[in-house]
N, CA and C atoms as an extended XYZ file, in Angstrom:
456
Properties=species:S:1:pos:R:3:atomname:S:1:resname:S:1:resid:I:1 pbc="F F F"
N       -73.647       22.066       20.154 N   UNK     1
C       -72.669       21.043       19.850 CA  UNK     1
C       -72.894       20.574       18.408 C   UNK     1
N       -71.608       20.456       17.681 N   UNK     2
C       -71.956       19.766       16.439 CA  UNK     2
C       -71.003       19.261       15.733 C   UNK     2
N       -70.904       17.869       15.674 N   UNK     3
C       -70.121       16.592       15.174 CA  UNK     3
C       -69.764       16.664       14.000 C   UNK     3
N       -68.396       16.365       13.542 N   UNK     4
C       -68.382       15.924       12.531 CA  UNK     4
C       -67.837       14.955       11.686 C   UNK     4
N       -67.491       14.693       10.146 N   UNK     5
C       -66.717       13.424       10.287 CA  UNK     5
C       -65.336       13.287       10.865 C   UNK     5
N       -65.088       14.475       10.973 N   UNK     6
C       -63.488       14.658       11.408 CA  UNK     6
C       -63.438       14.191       12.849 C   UNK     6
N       -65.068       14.212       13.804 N   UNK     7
C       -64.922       13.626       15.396 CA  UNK     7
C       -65.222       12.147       15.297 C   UNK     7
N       -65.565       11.716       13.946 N   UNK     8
C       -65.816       10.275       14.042 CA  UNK     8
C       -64.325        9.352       13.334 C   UNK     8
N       -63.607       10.251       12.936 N   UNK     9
C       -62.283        9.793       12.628 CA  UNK     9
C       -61.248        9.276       13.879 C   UNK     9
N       -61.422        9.957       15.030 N   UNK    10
C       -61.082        9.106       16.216 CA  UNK    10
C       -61.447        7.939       16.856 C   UNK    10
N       -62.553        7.518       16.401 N   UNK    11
C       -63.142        6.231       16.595 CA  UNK    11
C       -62.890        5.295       16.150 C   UNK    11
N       -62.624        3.965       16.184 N   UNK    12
C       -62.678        2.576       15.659 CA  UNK    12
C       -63.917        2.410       15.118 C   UNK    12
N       -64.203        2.621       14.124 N   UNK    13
C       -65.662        1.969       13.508 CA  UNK    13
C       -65.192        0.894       13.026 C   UNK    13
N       -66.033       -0.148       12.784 N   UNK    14
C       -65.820       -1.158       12.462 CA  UNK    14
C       -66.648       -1.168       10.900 C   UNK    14
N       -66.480       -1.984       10.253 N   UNK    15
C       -66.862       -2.213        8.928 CA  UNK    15
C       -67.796       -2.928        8.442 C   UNK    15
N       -68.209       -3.306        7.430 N   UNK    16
C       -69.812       -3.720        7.771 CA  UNK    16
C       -69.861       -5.356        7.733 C   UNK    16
N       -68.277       -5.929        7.175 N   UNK    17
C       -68.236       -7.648        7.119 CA  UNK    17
C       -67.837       -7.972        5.412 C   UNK    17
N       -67.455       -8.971        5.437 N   UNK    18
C       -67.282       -9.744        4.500 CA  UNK    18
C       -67.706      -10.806        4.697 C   UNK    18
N       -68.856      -11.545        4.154 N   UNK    19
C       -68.866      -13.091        3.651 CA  UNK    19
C       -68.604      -13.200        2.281 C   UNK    19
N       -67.913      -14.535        2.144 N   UNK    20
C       -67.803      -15.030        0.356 CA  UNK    20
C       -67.758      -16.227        0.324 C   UNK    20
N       -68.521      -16.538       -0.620 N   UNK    21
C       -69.164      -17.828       -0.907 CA  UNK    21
C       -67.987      -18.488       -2.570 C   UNK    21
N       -67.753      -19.298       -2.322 N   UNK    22
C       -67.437      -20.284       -0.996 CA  UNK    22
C       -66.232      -19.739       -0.250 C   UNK    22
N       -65.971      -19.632        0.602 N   UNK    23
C       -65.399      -19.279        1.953 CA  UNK    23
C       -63.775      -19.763        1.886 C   UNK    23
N       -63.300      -21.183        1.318 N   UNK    24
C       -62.153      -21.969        1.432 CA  UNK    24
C       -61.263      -20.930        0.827 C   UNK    24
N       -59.678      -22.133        0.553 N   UNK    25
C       -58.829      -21.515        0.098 CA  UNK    25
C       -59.014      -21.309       -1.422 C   UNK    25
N       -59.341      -21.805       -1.751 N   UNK    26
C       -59.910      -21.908       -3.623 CA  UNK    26
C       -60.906      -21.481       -3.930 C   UNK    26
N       -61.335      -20.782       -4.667 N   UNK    27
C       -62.342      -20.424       -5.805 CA  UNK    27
C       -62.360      -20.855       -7.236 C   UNK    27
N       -63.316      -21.324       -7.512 N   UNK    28
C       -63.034      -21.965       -9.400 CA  UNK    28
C       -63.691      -20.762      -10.376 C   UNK    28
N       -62.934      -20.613      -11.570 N   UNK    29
C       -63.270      -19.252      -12.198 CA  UNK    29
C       -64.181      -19.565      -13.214 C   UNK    29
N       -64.880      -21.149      -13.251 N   UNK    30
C       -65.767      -21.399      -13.750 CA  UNK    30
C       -67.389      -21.203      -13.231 C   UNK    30
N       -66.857      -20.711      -11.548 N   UNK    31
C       -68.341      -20.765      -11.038 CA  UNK    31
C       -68.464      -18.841      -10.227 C   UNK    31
N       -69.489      -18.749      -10.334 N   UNK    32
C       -69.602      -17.068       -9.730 CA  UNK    32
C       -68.767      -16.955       -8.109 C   UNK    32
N       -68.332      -16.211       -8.350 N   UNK    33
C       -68.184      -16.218       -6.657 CA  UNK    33
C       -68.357      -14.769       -6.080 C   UNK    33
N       -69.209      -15.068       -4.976 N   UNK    34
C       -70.453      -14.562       -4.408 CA  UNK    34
C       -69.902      -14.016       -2.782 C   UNK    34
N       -70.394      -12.744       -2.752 N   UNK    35
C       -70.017      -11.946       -2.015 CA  UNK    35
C       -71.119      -10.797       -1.180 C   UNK    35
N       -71.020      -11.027       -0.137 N   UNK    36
C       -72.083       -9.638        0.557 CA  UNK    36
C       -71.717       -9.687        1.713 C   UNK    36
N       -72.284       -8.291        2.698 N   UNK    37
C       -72.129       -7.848        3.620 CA  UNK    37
C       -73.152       -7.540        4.660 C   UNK    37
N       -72.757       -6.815        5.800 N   UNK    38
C       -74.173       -6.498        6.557 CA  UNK    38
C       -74.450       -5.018        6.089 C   UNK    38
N       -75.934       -5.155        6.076 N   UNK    39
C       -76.406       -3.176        6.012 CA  UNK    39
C       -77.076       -2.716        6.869 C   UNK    39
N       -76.767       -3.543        8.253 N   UNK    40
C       -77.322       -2.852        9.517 CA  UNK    40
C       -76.755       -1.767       10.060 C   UNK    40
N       -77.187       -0.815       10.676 N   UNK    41
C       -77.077        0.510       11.358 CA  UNK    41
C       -75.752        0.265       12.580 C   UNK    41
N       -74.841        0.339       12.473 N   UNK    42
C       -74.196        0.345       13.874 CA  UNK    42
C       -74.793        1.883       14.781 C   UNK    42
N       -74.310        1.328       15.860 N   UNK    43
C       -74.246        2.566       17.318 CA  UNK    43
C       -73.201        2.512       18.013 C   UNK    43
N       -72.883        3.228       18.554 N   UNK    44
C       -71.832        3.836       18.754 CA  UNK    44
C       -72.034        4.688       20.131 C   UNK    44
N       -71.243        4.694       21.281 N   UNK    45
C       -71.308        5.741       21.952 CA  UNK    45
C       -69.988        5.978       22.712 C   UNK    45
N       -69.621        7.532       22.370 N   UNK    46
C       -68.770        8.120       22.519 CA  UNK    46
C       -68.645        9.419       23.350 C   UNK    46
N       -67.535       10.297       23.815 N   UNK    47
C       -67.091       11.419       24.485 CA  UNK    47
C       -66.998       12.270       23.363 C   UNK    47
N       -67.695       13.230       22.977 N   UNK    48
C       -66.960       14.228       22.189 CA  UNK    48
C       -66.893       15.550       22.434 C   UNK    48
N       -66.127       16.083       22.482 N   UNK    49
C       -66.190       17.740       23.301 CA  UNK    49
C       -66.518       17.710       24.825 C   UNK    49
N       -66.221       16.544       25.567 N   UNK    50
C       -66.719       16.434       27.038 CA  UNK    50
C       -68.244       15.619       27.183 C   UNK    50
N       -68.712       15.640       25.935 N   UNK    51
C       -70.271       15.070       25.838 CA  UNK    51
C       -70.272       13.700       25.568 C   UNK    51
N       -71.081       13.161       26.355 N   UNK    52
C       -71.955       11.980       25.862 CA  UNK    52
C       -72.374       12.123       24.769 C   UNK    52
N       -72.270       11.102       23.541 N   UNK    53
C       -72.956       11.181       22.412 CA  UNK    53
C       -73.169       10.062       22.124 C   UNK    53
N       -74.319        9.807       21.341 N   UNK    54
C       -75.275        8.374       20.558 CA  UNK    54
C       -74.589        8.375       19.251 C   UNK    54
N       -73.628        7.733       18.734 N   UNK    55
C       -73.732        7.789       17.300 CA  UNK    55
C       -74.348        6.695       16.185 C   UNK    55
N       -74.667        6.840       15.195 N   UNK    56
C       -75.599        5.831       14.204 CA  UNK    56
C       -75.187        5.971       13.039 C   UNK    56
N       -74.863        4.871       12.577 N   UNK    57
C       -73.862        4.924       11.225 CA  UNK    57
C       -74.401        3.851       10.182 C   UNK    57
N       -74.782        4.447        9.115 N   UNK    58
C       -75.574        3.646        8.411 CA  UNK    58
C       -74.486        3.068        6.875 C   UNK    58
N       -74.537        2.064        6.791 N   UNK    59
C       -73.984        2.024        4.662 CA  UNK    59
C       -74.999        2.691        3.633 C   UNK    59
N       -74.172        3.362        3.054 N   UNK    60
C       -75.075        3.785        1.765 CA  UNK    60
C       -74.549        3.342        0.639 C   UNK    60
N       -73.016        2.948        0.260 N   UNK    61
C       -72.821        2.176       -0.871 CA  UNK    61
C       -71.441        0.616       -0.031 C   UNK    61
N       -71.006        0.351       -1.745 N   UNK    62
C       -70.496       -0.539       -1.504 CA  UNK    62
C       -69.280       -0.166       -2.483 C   UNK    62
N       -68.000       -0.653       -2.133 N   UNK    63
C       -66.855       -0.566       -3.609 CA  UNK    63
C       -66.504       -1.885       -3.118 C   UNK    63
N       -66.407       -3.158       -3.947 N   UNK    64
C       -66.236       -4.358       -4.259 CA  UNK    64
C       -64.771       -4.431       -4.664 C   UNK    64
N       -63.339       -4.643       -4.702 N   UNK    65
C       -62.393       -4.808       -5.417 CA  UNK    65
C       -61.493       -5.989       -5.803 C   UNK    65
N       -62.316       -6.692       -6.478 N   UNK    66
C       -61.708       -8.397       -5.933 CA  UNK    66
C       -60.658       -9.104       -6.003 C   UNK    66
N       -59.753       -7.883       -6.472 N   UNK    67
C       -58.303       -8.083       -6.770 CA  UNK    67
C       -57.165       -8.315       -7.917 C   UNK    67
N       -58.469       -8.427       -9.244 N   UNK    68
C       -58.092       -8.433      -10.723 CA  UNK    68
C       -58.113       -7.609      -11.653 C   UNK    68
N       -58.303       -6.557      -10.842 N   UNK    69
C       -58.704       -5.387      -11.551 CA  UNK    69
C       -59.784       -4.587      -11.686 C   UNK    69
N       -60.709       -5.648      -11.570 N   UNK    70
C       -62.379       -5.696      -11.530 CA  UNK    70
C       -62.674       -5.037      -10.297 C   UNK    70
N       -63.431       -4.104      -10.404 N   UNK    71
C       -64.738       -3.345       -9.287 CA  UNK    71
C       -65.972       -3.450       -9.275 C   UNK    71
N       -66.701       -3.681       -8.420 N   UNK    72
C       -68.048       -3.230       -8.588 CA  UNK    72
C       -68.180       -2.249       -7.314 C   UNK    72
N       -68.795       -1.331       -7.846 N   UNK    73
C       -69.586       -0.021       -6.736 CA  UNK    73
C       -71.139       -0.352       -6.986 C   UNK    73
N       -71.937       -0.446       -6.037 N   UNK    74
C       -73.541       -0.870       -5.438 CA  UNK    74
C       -73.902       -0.237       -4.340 C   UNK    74
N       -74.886        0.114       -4.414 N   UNK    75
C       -75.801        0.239       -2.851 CA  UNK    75
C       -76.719       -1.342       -2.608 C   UNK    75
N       -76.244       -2.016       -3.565 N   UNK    76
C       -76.571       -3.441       -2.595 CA  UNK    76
C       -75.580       -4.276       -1.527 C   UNK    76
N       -76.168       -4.452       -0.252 N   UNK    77
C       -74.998       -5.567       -0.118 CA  UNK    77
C       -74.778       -7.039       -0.155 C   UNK    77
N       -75.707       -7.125       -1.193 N   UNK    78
C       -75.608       -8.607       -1.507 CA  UNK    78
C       -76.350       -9.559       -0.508 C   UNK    78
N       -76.468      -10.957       -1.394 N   UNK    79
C       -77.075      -12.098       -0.836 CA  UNK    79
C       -76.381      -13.281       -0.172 C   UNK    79
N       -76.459      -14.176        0.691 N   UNK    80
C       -75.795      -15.332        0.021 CA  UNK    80
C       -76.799      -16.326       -1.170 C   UNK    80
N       -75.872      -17.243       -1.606 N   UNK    81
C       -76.727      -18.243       -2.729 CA  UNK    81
C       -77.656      -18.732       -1.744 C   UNK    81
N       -78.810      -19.233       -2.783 N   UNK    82
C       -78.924      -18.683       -4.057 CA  UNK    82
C       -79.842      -17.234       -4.405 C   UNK    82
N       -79.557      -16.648       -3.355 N   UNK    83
C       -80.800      -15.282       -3.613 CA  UNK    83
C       -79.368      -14.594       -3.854 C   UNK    83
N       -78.306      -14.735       -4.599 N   UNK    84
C       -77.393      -13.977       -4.856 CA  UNK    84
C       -77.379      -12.849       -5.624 C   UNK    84
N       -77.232      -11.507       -5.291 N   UNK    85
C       -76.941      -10.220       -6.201 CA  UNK    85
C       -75.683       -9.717       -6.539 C   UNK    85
N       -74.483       -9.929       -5.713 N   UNK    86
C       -73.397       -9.521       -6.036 CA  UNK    86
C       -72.344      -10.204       -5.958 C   UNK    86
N       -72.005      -10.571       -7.563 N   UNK    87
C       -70.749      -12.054       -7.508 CA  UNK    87
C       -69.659      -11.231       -8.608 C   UNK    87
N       -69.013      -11.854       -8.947 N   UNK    88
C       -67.416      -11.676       -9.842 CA  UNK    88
C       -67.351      -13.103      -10.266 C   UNK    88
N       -67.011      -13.194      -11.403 N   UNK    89
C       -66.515      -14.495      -12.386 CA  UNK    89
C       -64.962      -14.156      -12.800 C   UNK    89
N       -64.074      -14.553      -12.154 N   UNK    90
C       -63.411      -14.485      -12.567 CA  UNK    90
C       -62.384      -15.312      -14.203 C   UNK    90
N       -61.508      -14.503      -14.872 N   UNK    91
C       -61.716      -15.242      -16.046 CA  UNK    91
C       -60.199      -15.856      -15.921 C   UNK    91
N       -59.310      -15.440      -15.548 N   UNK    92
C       -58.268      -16.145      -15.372 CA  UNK    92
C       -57.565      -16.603      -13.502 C   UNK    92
N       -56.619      -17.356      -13.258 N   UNK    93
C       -56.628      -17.974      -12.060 CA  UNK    93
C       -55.438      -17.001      -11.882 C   UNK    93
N       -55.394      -17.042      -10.265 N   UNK    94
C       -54.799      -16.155       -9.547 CA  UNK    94
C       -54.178      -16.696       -8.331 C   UNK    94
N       -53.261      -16.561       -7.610 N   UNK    95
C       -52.876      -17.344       -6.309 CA  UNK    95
C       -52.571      -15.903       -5.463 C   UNK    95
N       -53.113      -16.274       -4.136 N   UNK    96
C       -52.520      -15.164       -3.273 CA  UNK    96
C       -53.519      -14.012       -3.433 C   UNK    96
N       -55.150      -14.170       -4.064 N   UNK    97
C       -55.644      -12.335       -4.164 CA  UNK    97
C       -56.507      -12.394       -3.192 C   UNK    97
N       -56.787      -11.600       -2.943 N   UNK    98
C       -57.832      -11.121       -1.543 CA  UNK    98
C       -59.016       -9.958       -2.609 C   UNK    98
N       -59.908       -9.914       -1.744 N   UNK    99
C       -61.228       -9.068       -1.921 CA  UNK    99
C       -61.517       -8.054       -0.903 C   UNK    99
N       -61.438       -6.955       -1.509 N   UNK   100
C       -61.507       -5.642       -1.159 CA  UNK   100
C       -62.796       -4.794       -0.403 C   UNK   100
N       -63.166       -4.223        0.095 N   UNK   101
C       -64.545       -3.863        0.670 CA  UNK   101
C       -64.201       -2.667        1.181 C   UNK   101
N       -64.789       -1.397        0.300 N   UNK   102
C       -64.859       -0.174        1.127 CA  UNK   102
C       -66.460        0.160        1.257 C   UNK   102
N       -66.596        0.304        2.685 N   UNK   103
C       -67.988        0.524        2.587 CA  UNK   103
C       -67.987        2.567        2.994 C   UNK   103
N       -69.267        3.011        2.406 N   UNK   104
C       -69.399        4.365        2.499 CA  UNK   104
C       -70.407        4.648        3.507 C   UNK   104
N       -70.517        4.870        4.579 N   UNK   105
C       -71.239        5.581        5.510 CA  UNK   105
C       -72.003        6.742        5.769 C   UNK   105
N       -73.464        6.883        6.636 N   UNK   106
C       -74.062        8.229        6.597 CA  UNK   106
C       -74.114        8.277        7.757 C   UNK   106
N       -73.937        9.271        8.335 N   UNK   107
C       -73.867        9.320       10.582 CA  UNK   107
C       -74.951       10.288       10.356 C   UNK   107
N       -75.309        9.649       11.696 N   UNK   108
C       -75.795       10.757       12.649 CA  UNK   108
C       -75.979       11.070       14.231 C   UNK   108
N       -76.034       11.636       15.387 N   UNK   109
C       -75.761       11.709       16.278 CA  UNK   109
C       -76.611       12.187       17.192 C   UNK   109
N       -76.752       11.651       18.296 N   UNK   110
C       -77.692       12.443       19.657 CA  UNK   110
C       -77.120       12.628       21.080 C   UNK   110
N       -77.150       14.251       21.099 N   UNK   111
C       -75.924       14.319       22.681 CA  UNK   111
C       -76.719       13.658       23.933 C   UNK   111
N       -76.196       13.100       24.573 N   UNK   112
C       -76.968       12.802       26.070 CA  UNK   112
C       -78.229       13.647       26.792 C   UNK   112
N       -79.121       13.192       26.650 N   UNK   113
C       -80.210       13.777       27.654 CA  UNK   113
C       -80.776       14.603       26.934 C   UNK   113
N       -80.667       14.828       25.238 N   UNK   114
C       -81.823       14.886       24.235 CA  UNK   114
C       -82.423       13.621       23.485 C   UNK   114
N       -83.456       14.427       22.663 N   UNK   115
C       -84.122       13.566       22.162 CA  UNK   115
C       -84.082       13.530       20.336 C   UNK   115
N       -83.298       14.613       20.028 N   UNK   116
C       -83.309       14.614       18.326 CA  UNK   116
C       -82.030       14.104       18.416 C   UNK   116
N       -82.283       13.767       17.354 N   UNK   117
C       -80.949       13.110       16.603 CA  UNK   117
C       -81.277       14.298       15.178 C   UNK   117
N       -79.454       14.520       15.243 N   UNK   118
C       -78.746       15.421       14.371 CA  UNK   118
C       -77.957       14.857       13.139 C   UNK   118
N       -77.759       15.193       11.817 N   UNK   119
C       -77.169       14.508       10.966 CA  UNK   119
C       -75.755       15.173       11.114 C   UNK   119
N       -74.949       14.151       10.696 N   UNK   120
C       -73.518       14.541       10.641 CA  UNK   120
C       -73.487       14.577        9.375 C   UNK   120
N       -72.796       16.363        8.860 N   UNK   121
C       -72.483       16.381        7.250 CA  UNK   121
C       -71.265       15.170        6.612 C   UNK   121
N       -71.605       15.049        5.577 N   UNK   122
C       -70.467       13.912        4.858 CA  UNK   122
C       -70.875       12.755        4.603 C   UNK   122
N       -69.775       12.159        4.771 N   UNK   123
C       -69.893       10.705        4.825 CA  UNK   123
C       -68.095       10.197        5.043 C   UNK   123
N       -68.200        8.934        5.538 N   UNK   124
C       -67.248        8.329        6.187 CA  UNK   124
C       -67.098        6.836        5.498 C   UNK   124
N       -66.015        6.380        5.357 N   UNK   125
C       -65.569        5.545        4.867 CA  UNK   125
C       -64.631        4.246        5.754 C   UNK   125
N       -65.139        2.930        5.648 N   UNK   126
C       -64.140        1.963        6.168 CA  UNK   126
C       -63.708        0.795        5.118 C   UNK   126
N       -62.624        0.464        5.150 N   UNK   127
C       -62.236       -0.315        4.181 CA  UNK   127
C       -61.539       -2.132        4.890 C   UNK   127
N       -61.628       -2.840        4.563 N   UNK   128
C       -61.691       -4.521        4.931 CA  UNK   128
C       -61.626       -5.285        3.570 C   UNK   128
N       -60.474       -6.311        4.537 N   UNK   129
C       -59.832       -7.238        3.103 CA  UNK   129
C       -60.208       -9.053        3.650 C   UNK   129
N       -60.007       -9.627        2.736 N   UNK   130
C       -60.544      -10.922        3.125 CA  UNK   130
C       -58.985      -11.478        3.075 C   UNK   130
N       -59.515      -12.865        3.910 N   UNK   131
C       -58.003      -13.567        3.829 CA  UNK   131
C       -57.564      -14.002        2.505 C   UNK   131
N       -56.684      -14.347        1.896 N   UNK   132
C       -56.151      -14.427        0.741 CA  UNK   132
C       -56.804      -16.093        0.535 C   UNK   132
N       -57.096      -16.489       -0.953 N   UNK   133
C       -57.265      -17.440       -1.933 CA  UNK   133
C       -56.657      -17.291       -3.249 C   UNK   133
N       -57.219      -18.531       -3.406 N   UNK   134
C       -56.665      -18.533       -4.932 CA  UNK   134
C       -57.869      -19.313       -6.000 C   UNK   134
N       -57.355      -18.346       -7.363 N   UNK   135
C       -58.758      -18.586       -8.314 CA  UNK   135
C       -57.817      -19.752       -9.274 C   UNK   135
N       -58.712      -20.535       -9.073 N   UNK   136
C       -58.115      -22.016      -10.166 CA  UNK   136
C       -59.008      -22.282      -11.036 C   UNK   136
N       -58.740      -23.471      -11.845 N   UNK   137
C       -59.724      -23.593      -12.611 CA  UNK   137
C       -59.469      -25.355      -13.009 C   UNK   137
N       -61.046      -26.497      -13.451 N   UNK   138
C       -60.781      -27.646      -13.571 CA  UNK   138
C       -60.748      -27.802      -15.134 C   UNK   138
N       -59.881      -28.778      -14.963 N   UNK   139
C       -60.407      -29.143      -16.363 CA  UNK   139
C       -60.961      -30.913      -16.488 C   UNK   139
N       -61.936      -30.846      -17.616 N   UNK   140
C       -62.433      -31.488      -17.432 CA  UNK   140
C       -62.140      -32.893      -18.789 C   UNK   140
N       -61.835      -33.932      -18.734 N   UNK   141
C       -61.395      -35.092      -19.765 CA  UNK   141
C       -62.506      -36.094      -19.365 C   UNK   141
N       -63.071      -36.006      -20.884 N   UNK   142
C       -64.249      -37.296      -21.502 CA  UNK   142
C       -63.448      -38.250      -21.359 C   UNK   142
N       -63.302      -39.518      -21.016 N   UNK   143
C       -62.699      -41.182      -20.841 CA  UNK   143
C       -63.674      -41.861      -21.218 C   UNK   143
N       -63.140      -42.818      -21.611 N   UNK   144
C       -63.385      -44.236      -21.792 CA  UNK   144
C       -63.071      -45.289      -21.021 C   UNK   144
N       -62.307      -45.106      -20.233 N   UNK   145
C       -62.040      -45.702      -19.186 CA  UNK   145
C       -62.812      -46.607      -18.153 C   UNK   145
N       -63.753      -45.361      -17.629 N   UNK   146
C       -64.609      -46.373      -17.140 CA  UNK   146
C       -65.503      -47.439      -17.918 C   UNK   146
N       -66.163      -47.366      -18.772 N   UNK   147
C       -66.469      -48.153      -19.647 CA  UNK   147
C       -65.913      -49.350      -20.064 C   UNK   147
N       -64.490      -49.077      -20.467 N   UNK   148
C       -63.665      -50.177      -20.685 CA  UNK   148
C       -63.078      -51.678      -19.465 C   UNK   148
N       -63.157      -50.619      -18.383 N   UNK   149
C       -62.991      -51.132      -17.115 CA  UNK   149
C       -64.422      -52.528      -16.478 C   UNK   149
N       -65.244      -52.104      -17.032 N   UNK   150
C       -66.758      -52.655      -17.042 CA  UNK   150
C       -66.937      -53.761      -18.227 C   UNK   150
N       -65.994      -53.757      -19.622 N   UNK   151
C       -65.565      -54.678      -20.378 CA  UNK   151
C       -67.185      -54.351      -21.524 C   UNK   151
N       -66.826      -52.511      -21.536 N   UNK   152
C       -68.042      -52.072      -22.754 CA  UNK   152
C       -67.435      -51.852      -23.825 C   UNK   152
């Protein structure tokens, strides 16, 4: 028996996650905004060719697309703050963009009632979008106001 990505293309794999920091509807393009995922092993078990099979699906990279044009590709999947590794600054504001996530996969597989596990040639791909935000930005005005208000 021997699997391949083309038998794991019938499957629902699921993807490895999105968190992003901060999470709301807004992002400010004055501050990083911070992004990672899980890089745990899923399993999987499936029918293939009539067989019981174990499958194990690991991430080996990351494609980041945060919706401005900007990519990052990593084999990290990031932190949350502040042990953060993988953020985007964005430089101008945006309404309505979402963040992109294709993660790249390595399988491998064990038929029922053995004991090796077999590599599946390739690699496999799932892709996941975040709910839509928007990148704004503050601005910020020195006053006198309060001061004056205080009778300085």
């Amino acid at each position: 028996m021997v699997v391949s990505v083309h038998d794991l293309a019938a499957l629902s794999l699921s993807g490895s996650g999105i968190t992003r920091q901060p999470p709301g509807p807004q992002v400010l393009s004055t501050k990083p905004f911070i992004v990672y995922t899980s890089s745990a092993t899923r399993t999987y078990t499936a029918q293939i060719l009539g067989r019981a099979v174990t499958i194990e699906t690991t991430p080996i990279s990351y494609l980041w697309d945060f919706g401005d044009g900007v990519y990052l590709s990593t084999t990290d999947p990031g932190a949350a703050w502040p042990d953060h590794t993988v953020w985007h600054d964005y430089t101008t504001t945006h309404t309505q963009i979402h963040t992109t996530l294709t993660t790249t996969w390595r399988a491998r597989y064990q038929p029922a009632g053995t004991s090796a596990w077999r590599p599946i040639p390739g690699t496999l791909t799932t892709t996941e979008t975040t709910t839509a935000y928007d990148v704004v930005r503050t601005i910020t005005y020195l006053t006198d106001d309060a001061e004056e208000e205080q009778n300085h």
